[in-house]
C-alpha positions in Angstrom: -43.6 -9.8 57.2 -46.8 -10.5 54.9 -45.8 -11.4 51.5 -48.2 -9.4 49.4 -46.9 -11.1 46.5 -46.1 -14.6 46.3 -43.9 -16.3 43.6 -47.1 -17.2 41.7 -48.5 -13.7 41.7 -44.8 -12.1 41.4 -45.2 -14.7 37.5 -48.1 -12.6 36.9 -46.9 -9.1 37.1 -44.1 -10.4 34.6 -46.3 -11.4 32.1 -48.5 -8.2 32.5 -45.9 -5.6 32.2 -44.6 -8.1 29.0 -48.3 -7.7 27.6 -48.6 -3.9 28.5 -45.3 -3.4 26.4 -47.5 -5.7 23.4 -50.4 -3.4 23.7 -48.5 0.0 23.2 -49.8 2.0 20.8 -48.2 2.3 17.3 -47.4 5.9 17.6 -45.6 5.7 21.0 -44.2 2.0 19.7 -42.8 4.4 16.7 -41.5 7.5 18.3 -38.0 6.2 18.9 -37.7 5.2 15.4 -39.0 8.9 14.4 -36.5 11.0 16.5 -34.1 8.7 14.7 -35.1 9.3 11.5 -35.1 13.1 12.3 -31.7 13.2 13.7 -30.6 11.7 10.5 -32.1 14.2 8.6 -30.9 17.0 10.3 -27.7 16.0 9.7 -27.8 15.5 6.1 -30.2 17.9 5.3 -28.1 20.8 6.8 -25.3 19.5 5.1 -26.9 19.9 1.9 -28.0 23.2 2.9 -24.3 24.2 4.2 -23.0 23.2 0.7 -25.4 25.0 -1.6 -25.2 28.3 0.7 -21.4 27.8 0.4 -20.3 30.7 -2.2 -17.0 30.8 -1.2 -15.9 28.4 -3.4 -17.3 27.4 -7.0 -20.1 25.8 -8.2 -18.1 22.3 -9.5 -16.4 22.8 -6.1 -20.4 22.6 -4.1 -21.9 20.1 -6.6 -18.5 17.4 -5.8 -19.0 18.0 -2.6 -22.9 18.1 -2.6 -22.6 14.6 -4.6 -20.0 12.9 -2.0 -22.9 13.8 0.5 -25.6 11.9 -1.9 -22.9 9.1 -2.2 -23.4 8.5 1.6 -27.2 9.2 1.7 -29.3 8.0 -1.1 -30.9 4.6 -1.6 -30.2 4.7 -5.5 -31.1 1.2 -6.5 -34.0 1.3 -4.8 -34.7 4.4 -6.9 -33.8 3.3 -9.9 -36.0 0.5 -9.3 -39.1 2.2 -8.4 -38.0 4.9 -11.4 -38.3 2.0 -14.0 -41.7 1.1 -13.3 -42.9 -1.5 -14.9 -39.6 -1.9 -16.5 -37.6 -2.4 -13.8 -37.8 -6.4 -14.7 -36.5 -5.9 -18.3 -33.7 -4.4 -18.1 -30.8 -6.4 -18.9 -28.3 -7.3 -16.2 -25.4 -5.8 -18.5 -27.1 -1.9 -18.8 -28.1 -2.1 -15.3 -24.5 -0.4 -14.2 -25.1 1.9 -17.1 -28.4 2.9 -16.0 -27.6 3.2 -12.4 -24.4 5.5 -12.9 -26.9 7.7 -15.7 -29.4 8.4 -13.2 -27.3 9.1 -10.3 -25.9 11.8 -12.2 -29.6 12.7 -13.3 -30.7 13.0 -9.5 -27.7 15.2 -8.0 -27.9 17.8 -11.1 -31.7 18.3 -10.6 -31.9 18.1 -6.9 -28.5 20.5 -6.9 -30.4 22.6 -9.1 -33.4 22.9 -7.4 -31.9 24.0 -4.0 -28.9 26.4 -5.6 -31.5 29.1 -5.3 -32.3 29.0 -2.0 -29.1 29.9 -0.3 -30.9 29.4 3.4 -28.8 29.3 6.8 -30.0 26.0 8.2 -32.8 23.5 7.4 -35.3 23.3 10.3 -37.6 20.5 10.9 -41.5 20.9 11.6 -42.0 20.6 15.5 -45.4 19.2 14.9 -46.2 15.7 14.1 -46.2 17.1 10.9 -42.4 16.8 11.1 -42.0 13.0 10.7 -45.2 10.4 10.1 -44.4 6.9 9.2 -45.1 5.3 5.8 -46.8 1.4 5.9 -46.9 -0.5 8.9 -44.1 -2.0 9.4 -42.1 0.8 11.2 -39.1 1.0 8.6 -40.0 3.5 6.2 -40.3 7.7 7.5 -41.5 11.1 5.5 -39.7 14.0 7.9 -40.5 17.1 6.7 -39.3 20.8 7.6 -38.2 23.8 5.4 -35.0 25.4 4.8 -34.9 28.7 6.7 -32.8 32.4 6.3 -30.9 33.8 8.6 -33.2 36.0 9.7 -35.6 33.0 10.1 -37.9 33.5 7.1 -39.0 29.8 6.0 -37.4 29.8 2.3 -39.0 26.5 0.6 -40.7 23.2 2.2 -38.3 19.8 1.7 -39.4 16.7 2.5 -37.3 13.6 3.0 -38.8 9.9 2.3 -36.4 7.5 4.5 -36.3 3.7 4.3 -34.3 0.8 5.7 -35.4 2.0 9.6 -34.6 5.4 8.5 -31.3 5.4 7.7 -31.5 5.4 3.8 -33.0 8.3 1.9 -35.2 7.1 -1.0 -37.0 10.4 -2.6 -36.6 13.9 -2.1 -39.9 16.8 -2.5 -39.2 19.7 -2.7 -42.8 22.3 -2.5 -44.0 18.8 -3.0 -42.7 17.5 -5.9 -41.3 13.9 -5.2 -37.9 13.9 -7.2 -38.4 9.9 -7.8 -42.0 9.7 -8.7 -41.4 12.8 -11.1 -38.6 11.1 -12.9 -40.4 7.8 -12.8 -43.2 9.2 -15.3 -40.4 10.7 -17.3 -38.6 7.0 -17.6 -41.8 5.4 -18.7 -42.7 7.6 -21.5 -39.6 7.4 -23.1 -39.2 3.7 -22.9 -43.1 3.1 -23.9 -42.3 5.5 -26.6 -39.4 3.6 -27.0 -40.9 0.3 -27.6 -38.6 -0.7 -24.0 -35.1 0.9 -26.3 -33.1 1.0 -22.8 -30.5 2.8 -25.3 -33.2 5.1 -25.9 -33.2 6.4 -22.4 -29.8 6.5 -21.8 -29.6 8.6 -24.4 -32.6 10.7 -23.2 -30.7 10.9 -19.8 -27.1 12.0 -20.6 -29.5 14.6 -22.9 -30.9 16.0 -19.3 -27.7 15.5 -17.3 -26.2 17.8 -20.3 -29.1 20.3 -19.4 -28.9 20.1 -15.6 -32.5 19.0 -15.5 
């Protein structure tokens, strides 16, 4: 029988399918990575919304178990990184525990108070490309977004979910579009240019807000 593709043509089928895979676009390169990253979400973020609906049992009861779930979740170092700003570089190596264990406290009381409110039945994910773009180039770093919905259906409020390291991390939260980290980010910076840098000076500022749930 007629070879219709010798060895030397066989070589260059190889390398074409290897350059074909090169040339896919970066939307169908990323859309593994994005049903990833919404998968994760779902998880978490009905998790969340399981615990705050959760009136069965107290609210200490919700927030412990609502924190345990942030435990497992949340990036915060590279938070409290980005939160410092431009003072990220000065804090000293021996407050940096301090400041870490301050605004992780900080993030679960305002992000547990935000949601308390809407006691929803599930959180549901946009079905639209609207429900997970990338961020940068480099295929690590996800924004899913979807809404936390009634029983009945009825879309409650919007949440949005900023993922990093390939989307397994979360880094910053929005709810109706307010970025948790940015927000608190200008809030750090004012105090410590207030402050003259006074790390002590935020501390005190935080366990101030951590005493008012906000």
């Amino acid at each position: 029988m007629l070879n219709l593709f010798p060895k030397s043509c066989s070589a260059c089928l190889g390398a074409l399918f290897v350059a074909s895979l090169l040339m896919m676009t970066p939307q169908a390169a990323r859309a593994g990575s994005c049903a990833s990253a919404k998968s994760y979400v779902s998880g978490v973020a009905n998790s969340v919304t399981r615990t705050v609906a959760n009136t069965g049992v107290g609210s200490r009861a919700r927030e412990a178990r609502f924190t345990r779930i942030f435990h497992s979740s949340m990036d915060i170092r590279r938070l409290g990184k980005f939160a410092l700003g431009r003072y990220a570089r000065k804090i000293p190596a021996s407050q940096n525990g301090t400041y870490l264990k301050l605004l992780e406290q900080l993030v679960i009381k305002v992000f547990f108070g935000r949601l308390k409110n809407y006691r929803g039945e599930k959180y549901k994910i946009f079905e639209t490309a609207r429900g997970c773009r990338a961020k940068g180039g480099r295929g690590s770093e996800f924004v899913v977004s979807g809404q936390i919905v009634s029983a009945s259906g009825r879309p409650m409020v919007q949440v949005d979910w900023w993922l990093v390291s390939g989307g397994r991390r979360v880094f910053d939260i929005a709810v109706e579009g307010v970025w948790l980290a940015q927000q608190q980010r200008s809030a750090f910076n004012a105090v410590l240019s207030k402050s003259g840098g006074d790390f002590n000076a935020l501390f005190t500022n935080l366990r101030g807000r951590i005493g008012r749930g906000r």
